[in-house]
N, C-alpha and C positions, 0 to 999 in steps of 0.2 A: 274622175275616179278610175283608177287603171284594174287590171285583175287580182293583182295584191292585193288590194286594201279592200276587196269586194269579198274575195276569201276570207280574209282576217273577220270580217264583220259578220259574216254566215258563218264562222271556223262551227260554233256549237250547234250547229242544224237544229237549234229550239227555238221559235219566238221567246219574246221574254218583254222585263216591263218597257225597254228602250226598242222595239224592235219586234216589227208585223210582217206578217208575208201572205201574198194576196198569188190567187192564180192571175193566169193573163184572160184578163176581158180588155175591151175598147172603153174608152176615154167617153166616149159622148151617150151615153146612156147613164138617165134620172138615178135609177136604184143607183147605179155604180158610183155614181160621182158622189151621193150622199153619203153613202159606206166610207168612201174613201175621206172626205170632208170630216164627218164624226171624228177618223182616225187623229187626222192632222189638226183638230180641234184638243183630242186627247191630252197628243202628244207636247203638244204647245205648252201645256197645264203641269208637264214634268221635270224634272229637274237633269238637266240637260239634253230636253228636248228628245225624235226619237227620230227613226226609219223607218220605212214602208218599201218591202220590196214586195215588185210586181213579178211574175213570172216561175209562181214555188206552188208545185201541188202538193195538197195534204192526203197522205196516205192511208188507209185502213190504219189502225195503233195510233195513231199519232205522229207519226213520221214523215218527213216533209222531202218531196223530190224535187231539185232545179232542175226542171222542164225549158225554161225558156219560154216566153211570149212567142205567141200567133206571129205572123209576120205584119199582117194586117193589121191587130189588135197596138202592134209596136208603133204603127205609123200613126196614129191618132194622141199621142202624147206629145205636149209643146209647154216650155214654159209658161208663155203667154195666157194659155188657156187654162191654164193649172193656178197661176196667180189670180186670175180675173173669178173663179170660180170661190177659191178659198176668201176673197176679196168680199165675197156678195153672202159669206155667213159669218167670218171673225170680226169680234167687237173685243179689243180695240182693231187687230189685226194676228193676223200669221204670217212668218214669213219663214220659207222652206224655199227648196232646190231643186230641180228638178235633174236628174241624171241616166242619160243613155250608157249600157255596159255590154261589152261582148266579154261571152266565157265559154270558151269552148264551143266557138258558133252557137252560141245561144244568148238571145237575147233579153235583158231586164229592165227592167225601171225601176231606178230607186229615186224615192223622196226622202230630202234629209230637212228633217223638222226643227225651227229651231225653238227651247223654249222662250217664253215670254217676257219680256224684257221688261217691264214693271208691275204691269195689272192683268191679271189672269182674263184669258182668253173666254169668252161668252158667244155660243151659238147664236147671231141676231131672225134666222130665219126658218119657220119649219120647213120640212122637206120630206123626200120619200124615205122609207126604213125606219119610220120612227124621229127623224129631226126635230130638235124640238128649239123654237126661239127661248130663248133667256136661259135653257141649259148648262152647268158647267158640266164637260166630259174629262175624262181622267183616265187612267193605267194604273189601279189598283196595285200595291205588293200581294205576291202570291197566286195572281194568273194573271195571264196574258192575255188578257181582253179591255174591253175599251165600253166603257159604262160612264152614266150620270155619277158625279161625285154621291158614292151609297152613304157615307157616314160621318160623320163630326173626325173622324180621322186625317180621312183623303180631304177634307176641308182646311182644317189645321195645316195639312203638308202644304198645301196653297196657299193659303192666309201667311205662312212662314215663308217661304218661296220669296211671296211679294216681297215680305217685310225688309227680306237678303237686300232683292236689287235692287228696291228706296235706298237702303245703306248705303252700298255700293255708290250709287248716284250721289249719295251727297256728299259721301266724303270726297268723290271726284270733284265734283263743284266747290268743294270748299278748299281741296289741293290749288284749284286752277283761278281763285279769288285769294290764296296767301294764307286764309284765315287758318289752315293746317297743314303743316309741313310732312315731309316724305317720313320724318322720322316720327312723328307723330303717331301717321298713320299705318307705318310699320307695328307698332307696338301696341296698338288698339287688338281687342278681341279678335280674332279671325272668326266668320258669321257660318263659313261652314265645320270647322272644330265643334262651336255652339250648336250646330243644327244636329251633326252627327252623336255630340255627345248627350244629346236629348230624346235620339231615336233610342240610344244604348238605355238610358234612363227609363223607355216606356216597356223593356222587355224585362 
């Protein structure tokens, strides 16, 4: 990730549902790691997954400063250890990025989350902060935080979610066995038109 595309994703200096901002702390401290796991548990659970940048103070009002990470705090982030962590609580899995950024001699970390590729993401382990085994976590519409699925809502958008990329997969399987052609599957419903046009339907 270069400085463009780091800009572009911070342009609106507001978290939101695709997108966290975390001060700089170190990588190997309990509370931290579980904060940050919840998040990428969330994020997994949305539809097209999310971000986590490390290194944004939150100001009095709500306003958020890119400070940069600690220099310290910088050196204790690794892929390896970021996978093996997110590893030991997603059931089925997570799987995100881990990315070092300079801007302006200041340094970040972003994690780019990816969502879940067939079955919604399940906390398997408690932890500090509140972790809870068998949880699902989410990014509600309308704030920018990261909670247990609160309602038959944010379960629906899930439950929906899955049902896309089962589709998805099968019509790929059934492209790549003959049983349905490109043109076929051209002219089939498009899953996210249907998805969209049922959010429109619940307002």
């Amino acid at each position: 990730m270069n400085k463009d595309q780091f800009l572009e994703i911070v342009a609106t200096r507001r978290e939101g549902r695709n997108l966290e901002f975390k001060r700089s702390m170190p990588w190997d401290t309990a509370e931290w790691m579980a904060k940050l796991m919840k998040s990428v548990l969330a994020f997994s659970n949305v539809r097209d997954g999310g971000r986590i940048i490390i290194g944004v103070e939150e100001l009095d009002g709500g306003e958020f400063q890119f400070a940069g990470m600690n220099e310290e705090h910088f050196a204790t982030y690794n892929q390896d250890d970021v996978d093996s962590e997110v590893a030991r609580h997603a059931d089925p899995y997570a799987r995100l990025s881990l990315k070092k950024v300079m801007v302006d001699e200041k340094k970040f970390i972003v994690l780019e989350i990816e969502g879940f590729d067939e079955m919604p993401v399940i906390c398997k382990r408690n932890g500090a902060g509140n972790l809870r085994a068998g949880a699902i976590y989410t990014r509600p519409y309308g704030k920018a935080e990261t909670v247990e699925v609160p309602s038959q809502t944010e379960l629906r958008e899930i439950l929906e979610l899955a049902t896309d990329m089962a589709a998805r997969k099968l019509i790929a399987r059934m492209q790549r066995t003959g049983v349905l052609n490109v043109t076929q599957a051209r002219s089939a419903p498009n899953v996210d038109d249907q998805y969209n046009q049922q959010l429109l339907d619940l307002e």
